[in-house]
N, C-alpha and C positions, 0 to 999 in steps of 0.2 A: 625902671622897668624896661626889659629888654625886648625888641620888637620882634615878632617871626619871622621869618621870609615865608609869604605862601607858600604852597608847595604847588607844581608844578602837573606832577603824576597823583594819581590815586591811588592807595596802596592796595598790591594784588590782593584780592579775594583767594582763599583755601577753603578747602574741604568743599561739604555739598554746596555751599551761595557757588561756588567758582564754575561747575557742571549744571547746574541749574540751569543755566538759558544754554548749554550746547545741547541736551539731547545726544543720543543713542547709547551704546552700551558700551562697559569696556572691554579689554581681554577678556579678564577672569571671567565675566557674566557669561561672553560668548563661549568657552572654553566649557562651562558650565554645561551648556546650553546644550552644545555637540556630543559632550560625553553621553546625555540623559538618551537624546535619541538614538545612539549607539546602541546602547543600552536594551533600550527597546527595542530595536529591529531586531539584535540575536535572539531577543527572550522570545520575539513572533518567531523566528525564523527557526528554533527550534521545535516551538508547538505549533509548526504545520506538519497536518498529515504526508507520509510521503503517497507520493501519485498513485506509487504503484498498488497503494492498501498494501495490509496487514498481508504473511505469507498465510494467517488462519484465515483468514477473508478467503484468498485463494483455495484452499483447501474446501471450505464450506460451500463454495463456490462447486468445485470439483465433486463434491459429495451429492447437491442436489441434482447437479445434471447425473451424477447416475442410478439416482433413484428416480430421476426420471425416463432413463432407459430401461431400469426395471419396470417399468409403468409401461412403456411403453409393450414390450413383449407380452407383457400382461393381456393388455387392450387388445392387441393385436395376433396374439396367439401365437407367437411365432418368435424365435429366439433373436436377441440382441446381444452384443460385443460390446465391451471398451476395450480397448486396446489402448494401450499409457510406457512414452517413452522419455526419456528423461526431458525434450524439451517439450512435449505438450500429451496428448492426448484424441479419441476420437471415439466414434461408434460404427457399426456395421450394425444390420438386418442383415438376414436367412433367407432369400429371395431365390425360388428354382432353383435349390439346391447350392446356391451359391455366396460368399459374403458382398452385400452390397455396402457400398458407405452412405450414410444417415446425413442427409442435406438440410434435414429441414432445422429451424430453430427449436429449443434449445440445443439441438445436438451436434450440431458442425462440428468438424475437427476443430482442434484450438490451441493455443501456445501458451504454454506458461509465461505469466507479466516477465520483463527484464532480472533478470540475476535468479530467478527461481530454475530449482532444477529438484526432479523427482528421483531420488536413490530408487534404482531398479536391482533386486537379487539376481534375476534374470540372466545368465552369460550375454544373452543375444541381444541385452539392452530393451527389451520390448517384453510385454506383458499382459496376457488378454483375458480377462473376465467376460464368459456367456450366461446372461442372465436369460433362463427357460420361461417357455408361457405361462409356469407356476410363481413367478417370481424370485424364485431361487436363482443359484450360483452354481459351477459347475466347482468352484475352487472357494475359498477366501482371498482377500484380501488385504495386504497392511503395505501401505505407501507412504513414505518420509518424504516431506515436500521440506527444503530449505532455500534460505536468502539468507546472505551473509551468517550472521550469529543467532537468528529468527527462526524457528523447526516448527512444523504444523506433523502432524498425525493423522493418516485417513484410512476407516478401513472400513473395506466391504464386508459382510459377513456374508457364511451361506444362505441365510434367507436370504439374502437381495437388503440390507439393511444396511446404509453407508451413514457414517457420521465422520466429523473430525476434530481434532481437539490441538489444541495447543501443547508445544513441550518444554 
């Protein structure tokens, strides 16, 4: 019978015994890991709202304040203005004969959000709707508000009747 020699070493550990008492991860785990969250932030980062809202937001926006200046000439007996130029908008009162501008809230002048802009037919770029003490209009109305590829619809009618829609 032929004697061993002990052996000296232990022979390496493979596979999971070998990782077992190190702890942490390897590449591929972490590789893994980084793709998921990636992943995730575009998927949030496309379904956030943009800041600026919807150009119909804008619009509906735009519609209610001038059915509140038909409201107002209403109450007050006395004829109201919009006046709407490609970058924003405002109102006027009838005061002594003359056009004043409308300070108070809701009615301030105002600027269209960033990138929005109102196609005017208008040569002179500007465009004014007088809403009478009856509520009515001296004209109609129809305004194309866009941002980029995004179009909203707004139109006064002769009664004093603003809405807007999407296109």
């Amino acid at each position: 019978m032929t004697r061993r020699a002990p052996r000296l070493h232990a022979p390496a550990r493979r596979g999971r015994d070998a990782r077992a008492g190190q702890g942490g991860f390897t590449l591929i785990e972490l590789m893994v890991v980084i793709t998921i969250i990636g992943l995730a932030a575009a998927v949030a980062a496309f379904a956030m709202p943009d800041p600026r809202g919807r150009v119909l937001d804008e619009g509906l926006r735009f519609a209610a304040r001038a059915r509140a200046a038909r409201d107002m000439a209403v109450v007050e007996g006395r004829p109201v203005s919009l006046w709407v130029t490609s970058g924003g908008y405002g109102f006027d009162r009838r005061l002594a004969g003359a056009w004043t501008p409308v300070v108070d809230k809701p009615l301030r002048v105002a600027t269209w959000a960033d990138e929005t802009r109102a196609q005017i037919a208008d040569p002179s770029g500007r465009v004014r709707v007088t809403f009478d003490p009856t509520g009515g209009t001296d004209r109609p109305l129809e305004l194309r508000l866009t941002r980029g590829s995004a179009a909203a619809l707004v139109w006064i009618g002769a009664d004093g009747e603003a809405r807007a829609d999407a296109q």
